[in-house]
N, C-alpha and C positions, 0 to 999 in steps of 0.2 A: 504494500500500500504506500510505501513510502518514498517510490517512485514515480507516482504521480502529480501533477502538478497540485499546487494546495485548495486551487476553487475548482478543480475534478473533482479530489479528494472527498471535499467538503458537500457537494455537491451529491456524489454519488451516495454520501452515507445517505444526508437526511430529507432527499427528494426520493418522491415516491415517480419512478417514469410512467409514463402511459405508450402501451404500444401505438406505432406510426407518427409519435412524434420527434423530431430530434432535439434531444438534448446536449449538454457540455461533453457530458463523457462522448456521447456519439461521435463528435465533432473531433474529438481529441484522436479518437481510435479510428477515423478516418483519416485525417491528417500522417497518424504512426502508420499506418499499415503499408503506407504503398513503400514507404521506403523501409520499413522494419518488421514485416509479419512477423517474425520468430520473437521479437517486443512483445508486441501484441498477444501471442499466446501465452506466454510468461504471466503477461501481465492478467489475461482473463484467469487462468490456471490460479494464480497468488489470490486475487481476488476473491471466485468464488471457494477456494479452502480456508479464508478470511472469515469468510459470511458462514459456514457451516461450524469451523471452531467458535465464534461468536455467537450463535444461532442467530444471525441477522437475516431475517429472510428479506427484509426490503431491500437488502443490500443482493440480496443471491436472485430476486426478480429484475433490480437494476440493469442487474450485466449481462442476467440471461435478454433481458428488454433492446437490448444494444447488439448483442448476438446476434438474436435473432433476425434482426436488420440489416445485416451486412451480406450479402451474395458469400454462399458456401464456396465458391470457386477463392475468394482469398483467404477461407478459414483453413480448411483440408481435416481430414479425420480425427484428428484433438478435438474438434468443436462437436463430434456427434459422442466423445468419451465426457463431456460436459454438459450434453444436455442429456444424458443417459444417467448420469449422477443426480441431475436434475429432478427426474423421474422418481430418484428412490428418496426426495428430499422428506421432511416431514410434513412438511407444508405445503398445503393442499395447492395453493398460489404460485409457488415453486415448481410444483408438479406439474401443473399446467402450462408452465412457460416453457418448460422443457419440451412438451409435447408442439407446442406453437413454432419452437426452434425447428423441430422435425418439418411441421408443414411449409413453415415459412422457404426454408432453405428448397424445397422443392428437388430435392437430391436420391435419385433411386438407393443408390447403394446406401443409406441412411437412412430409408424404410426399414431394412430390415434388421437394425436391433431394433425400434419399434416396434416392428407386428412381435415379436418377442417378449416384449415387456406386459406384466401382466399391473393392474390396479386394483385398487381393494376398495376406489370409489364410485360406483356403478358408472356415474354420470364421465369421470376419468376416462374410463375404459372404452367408454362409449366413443367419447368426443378420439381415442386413438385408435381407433376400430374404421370408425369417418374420417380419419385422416387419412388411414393406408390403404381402405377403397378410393378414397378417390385419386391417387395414385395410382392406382391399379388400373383405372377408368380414364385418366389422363394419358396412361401406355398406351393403353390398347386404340386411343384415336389418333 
């Protein structure tokens, strides 16, 4: 956490984001990523084991929030071991972000630890059950 700038920082603890809008972190890990991907996963990686030793979930929905936004093609396979962690968080909010990671990113090969993942919240399971049919329905057209 300590290497990010301090009104990120400050920012990502005590804002709650809303999906599709951009924020400061967005901005910031836009700016890092074209010239420092391997930053940038350090830095999501530090992050969300930040928010889990802390039990911060606003902080673990922030970055999943920012994630999820970014085109999979400059994430690569770390980002689907982070929103699979996501999945098993405690936090029903968490959970779902992870799942939203999956659809957002629109990534075949990242379905399937999805259709994998099982939930113990009806409505969870459902909402990644409808995510990887319509995946499945997106292929086949």
């Amino acid at each position: 956490m300590l290497s990010l700038p301090i009104e990120v920082r400050e920012n990502i603890i005590t804002d709650y984001y809303e999906t599709g809008k951009s924020s400061i972190m967005q901005r910031y890990v836009e700016s890092v990523l074209l010239n420092n991907p391997d930053a940038i996963q350090r830095l999501f990686n530090d992050i969300f084991l930040y928010s889990v030793i802390n039990d911060s979930h606003i902080l673990a929905w922030n970055i999943l929030v920012v994630l999820s936004q970014i085109s999979y093609e400059y994430l690569g396979s770390w980002a689907d071991m982070l929103a699979v962690s996501a999945t098993r968080n405690k936090y029903l909010d968490v959970q779902e972000m992870g799942i939203r990671c999956f659809e957002n990113w629109e990534n075949h090969s990242s379905y399937a630890f999805l259709k994998r993942l099982k939930f113990t919240e009806s409505w969870l399971q459902e909402y990644a059950d409808e995510v990887c049919a319509e995946e499945v329905e997106h292929r086949e057209n």
